[in-house]
N, CA, C and O atoms as a printed pandas DataFrame, in Angstrom:
     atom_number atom_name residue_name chain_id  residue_number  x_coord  y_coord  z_coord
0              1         N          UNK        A               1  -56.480   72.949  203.047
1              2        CA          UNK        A               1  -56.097   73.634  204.269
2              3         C          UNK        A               1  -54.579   73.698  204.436
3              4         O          UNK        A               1  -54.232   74.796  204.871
4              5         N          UNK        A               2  -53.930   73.152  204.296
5              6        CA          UNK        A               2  -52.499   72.877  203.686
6              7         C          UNK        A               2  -51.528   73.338  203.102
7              8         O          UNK        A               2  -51.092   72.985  202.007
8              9         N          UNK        A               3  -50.962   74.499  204.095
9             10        CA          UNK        A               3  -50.352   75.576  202.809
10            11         C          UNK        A               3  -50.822   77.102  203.063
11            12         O          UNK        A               3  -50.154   78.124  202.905
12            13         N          UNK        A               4  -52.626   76.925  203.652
13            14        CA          UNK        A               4  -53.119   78.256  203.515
14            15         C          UNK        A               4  -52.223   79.425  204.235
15            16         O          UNK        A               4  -51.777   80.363  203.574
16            17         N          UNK        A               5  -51.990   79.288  205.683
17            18        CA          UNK        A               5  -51.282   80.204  206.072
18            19         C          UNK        A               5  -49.958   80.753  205.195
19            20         O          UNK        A               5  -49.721   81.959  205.257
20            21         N          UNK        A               6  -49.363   80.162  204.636
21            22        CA          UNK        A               6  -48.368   81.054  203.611
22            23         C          UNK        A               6  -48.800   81.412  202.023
23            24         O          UNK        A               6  -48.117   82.165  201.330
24            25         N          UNK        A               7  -49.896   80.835  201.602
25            26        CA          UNK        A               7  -50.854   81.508  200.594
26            27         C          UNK        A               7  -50.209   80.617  199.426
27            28         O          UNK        A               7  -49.879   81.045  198.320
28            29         N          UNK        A               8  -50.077   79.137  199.938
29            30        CA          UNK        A               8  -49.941   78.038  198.879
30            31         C          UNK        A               8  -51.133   77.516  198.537
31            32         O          UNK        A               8  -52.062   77.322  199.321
32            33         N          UNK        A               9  -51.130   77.261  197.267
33            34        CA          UNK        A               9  -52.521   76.800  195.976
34            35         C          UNK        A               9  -51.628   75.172  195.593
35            36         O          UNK        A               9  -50.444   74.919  195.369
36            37         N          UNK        A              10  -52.360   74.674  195.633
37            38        CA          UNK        A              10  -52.198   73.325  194.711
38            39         C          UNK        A              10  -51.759   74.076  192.819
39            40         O          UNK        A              10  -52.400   74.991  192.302
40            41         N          UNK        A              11  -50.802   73.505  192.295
41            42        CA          UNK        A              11  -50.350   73.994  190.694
42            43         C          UNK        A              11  -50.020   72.924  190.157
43            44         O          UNK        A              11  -48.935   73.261  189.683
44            45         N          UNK        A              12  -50.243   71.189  189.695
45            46        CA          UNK        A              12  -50.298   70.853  188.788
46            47         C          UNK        A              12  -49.197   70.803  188.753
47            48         O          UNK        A              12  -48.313   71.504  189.245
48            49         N          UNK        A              13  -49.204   69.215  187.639
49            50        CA          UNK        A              13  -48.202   68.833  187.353
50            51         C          UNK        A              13  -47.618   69.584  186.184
51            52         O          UNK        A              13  -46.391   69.612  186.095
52            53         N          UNK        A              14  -48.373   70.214  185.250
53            54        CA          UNK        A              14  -47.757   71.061  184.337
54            55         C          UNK        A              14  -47.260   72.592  184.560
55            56         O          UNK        A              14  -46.178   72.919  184.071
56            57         N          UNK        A              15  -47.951   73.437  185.215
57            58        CA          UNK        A              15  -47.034   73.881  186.091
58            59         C          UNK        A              15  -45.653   73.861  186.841
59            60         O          UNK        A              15  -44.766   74.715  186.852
60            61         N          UNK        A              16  -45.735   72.485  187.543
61            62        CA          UNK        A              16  -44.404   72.506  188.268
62            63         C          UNK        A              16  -42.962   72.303  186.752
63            64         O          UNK        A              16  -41.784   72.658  186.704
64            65         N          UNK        A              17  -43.777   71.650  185.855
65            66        CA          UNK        A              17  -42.917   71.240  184.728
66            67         C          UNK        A              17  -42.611   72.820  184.155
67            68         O          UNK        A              17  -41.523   73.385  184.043
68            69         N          UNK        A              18  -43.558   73.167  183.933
69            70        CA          UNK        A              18  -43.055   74.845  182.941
70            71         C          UNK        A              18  -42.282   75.564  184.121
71            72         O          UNK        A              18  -41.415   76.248  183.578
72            73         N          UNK        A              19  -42.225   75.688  185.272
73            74        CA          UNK        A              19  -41.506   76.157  186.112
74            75         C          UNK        A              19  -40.131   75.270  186.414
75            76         O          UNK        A              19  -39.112   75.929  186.619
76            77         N          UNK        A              20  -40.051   74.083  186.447
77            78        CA          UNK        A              20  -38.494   73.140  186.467
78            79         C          UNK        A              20  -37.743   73.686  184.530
79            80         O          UNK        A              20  -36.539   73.686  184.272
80            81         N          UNK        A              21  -38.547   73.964  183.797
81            82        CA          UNK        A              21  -38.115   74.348  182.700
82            83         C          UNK        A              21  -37.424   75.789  182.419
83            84         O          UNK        A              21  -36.422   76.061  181.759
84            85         N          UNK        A              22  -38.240   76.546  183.092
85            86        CA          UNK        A              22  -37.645   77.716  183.084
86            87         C          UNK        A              22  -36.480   78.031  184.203
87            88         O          UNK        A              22  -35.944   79.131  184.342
88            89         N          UNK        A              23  -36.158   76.706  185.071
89            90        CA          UNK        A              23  -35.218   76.694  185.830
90            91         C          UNK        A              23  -33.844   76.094  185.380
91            92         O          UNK        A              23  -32.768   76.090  185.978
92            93         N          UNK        A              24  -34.200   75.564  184.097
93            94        CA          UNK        A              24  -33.391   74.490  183.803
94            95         C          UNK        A              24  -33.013   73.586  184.443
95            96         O          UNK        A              24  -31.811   73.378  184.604
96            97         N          UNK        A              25  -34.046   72.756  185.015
97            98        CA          UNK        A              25  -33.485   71.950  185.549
98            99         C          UNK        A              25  -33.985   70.624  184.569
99           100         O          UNK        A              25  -34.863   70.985  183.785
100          101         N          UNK        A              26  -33.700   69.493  184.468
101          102        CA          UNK        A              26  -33.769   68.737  183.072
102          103         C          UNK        A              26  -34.074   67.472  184.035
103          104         O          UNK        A              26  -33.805   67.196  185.204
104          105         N          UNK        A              27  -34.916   66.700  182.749
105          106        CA          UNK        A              27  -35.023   65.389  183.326
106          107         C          UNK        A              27  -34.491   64.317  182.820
107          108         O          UNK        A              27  -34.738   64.264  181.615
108          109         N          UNK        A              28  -33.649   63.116  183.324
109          110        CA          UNK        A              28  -33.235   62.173  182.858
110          111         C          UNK        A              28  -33.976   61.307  181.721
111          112         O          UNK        A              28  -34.446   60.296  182.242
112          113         N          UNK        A              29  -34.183   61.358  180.613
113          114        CA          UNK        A              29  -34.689   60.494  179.392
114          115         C          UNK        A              29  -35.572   60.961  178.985
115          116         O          UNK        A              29  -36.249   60.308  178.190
116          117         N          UNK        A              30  -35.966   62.302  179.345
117          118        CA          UNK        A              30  -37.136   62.743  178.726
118          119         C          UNK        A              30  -36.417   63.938  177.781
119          120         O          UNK        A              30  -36.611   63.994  176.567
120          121         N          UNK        A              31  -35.482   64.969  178.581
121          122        CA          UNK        A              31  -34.429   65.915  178.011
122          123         C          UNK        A              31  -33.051   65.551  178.026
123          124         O          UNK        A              31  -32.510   65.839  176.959
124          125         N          UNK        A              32  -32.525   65.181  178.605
125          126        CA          UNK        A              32  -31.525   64.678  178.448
126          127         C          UNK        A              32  -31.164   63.035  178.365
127          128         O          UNK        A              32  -32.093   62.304  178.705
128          129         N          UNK        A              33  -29.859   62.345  177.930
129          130        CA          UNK        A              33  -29.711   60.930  177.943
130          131         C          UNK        A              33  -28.558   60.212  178.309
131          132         O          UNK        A              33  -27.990   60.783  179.240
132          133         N          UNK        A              34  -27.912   59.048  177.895
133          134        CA          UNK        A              34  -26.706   58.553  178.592
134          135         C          UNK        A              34  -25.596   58.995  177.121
135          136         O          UNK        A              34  -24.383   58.787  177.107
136          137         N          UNK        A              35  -26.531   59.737  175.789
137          138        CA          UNK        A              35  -25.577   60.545  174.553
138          139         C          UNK        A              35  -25.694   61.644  174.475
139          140         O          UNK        A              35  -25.752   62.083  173.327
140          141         N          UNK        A              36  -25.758   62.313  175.249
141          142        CA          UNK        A              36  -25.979   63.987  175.489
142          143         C          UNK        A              36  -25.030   64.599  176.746
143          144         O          UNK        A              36  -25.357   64.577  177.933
144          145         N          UNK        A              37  -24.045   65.033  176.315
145          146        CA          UNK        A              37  -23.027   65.359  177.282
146          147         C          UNK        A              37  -23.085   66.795  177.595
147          148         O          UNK        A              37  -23.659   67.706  176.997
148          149         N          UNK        A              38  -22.341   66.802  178.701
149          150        CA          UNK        A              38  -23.263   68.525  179.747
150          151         C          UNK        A              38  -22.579   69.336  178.666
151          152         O          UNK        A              38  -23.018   70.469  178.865
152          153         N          UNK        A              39  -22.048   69.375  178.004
153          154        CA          UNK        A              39  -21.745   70.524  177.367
154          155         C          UNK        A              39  -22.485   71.152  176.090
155          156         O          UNK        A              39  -22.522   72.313  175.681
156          157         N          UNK        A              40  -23.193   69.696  175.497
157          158        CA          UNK        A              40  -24.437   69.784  174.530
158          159         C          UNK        A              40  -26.159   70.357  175.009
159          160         O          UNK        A              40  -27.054   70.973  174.431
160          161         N          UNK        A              41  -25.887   69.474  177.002
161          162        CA          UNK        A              41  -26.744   70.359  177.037
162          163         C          UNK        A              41  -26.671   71.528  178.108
163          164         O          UNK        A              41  -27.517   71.624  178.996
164          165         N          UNK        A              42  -25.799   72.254  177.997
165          166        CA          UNK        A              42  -25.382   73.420  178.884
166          167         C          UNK        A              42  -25.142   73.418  180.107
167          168         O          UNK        A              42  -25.501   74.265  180.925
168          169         N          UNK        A              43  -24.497   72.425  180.299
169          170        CA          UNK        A              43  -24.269   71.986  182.113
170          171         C          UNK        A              43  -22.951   71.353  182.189
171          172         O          UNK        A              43  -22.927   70.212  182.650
172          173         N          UNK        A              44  -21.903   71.865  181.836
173          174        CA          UNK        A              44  -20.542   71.971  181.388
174          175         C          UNK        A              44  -19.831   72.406  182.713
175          176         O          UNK        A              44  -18.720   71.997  183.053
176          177         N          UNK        A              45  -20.603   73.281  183.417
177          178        CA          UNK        A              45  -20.760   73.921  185.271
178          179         C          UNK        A              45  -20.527   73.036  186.209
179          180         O          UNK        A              45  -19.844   73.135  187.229
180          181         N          UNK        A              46  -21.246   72.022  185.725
181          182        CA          UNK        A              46  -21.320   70.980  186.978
182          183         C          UNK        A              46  -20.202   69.289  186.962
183          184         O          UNK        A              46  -20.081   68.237  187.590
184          185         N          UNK        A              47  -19.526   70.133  185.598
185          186        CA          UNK        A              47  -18.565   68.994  185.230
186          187         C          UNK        A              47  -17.401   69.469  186.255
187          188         O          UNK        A              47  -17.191   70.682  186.244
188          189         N          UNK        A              48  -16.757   68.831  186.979
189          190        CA          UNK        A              48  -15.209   68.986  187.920
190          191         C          UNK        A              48  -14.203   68.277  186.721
191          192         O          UNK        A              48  -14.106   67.138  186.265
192          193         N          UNK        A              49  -13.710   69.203  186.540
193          194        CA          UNK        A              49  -12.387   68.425  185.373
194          195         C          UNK        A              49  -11.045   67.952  186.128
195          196         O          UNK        A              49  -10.193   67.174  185.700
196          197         N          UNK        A              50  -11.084   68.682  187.463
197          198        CA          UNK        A              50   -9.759   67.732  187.764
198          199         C          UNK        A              50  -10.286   66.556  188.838
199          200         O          UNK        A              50   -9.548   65.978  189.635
200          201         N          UNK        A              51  -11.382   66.383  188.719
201          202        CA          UNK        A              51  -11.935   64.552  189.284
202          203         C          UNK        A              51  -12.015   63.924  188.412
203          204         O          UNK        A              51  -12.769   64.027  187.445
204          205         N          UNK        A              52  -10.918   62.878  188.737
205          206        CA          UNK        A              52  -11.275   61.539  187.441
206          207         C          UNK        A              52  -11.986   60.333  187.887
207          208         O          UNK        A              52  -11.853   59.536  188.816
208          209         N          UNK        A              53  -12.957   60.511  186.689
209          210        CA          UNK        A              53  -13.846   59.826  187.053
210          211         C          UNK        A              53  -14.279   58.898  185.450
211          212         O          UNK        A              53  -15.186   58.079  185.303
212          213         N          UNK        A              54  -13.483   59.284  184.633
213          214        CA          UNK        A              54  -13.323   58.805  183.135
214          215         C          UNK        A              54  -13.949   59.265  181.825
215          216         O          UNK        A              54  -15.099   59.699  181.760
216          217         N          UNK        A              55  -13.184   59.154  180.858
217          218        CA          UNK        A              55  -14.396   60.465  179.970
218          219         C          UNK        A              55  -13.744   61.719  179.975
219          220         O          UNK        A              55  -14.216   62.405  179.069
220          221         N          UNK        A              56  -12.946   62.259  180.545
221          222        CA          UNK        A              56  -12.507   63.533  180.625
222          223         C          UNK        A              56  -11.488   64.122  179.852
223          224         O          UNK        A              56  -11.117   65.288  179.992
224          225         N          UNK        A              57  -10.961   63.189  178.903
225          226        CA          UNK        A              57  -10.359   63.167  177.767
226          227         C          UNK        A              57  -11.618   63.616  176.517
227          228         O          UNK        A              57  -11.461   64.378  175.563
228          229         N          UNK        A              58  -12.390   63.145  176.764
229          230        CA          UNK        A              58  -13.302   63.537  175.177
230          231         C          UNK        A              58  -14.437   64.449  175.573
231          232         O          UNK        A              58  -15.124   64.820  174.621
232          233         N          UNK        A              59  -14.713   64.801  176.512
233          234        CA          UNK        A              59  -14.996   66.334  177.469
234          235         C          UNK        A              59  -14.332   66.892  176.977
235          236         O          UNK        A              59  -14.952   67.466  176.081
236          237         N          UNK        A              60  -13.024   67.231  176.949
237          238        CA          UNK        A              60  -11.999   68.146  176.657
238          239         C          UNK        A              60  -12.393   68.161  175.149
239          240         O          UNK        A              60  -13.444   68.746  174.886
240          241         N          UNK        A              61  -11.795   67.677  174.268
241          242        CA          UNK        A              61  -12.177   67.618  173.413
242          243         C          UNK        A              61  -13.207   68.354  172.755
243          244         O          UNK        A              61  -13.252   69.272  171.936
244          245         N          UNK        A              62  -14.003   67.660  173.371
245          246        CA          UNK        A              62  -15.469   68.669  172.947
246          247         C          UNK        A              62  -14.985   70.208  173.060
247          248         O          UNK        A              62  -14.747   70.999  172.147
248          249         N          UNK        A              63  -14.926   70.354  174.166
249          250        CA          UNK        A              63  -14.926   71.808  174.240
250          251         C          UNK        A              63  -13.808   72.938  173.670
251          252         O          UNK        A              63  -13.771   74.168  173.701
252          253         N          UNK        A              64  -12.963   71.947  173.163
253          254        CA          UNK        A              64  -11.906   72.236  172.005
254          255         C          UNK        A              64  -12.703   72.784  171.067
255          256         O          UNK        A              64  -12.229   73.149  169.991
């Protein structure tokens, strides 16, 4: 009953996953890790390069 008035269905946990996927949105240790840096995995966007916060020397780098 939950949902009906706006024409929401219950979709599963695999569902919500093939849909967070096609959003890119990633999950901690399953797709991504603490050796996978946003630029390996395409989230280079959400890096602020002039906040130091450490690391931003071999960020650079990389993207050299």
């Amino acid at each position: 009953e939950a949902g009906k008035e706006y024409s929401m269905l219950h979709a599963g946990y695999y569902t919500l996953r093939q849909l967070r996927i096609e959003k890119f949105y990633v999950y901690w240790g399953q797709d991504i890790n603490a050796t996978v840096t946003p630029m390996e995995c395409g989230r280079a966007f959400r890096v602020d390069f002039k906040h130091s916060v450490g690391g931003e020397a071999s960020l650079c780098d990389f993207v050299k």
